[in-house]
N, C-alpha and C positions, 0 to 999 in steps of 0.2 A: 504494500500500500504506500502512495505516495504522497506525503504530507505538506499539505498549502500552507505557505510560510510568508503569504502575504501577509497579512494579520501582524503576525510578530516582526515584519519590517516594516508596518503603518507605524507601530506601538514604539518602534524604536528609531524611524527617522520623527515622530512626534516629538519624546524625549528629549533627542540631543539639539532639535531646532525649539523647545518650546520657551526659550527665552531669547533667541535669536532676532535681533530686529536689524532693519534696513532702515537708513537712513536718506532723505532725496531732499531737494531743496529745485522751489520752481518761485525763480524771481528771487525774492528777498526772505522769504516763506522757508522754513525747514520744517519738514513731517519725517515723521516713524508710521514704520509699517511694519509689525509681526511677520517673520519669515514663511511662518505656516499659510496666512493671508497673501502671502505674496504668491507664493509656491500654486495655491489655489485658483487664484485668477490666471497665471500663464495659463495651467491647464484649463482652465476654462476657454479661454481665448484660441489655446490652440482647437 
């Protein structure tokens, strides 16, 4: 039997990005953006 290890790689790229932020600045403006949020819109877009 072959064991789906998706699950336990959501659980652990979750982890190591769950404090992870991005940081952008448009004009004079600086915003943060949670990694996991960022991660989530590419794949949306793509």
């Amino acid at each position: 039997m072959i064991f789906d290890f998706r699950w336990v790689l959501f659980v652990a790229i979750t982890a190591l990005y769950w404090r992870s932020a991005m940081h952008y600045r448009i004009f004079r403006f600086r915003h943060r953006m949670p990694m996991l949020l960022a991660f989530l819109l590419v794949a949306l877009f793509i």
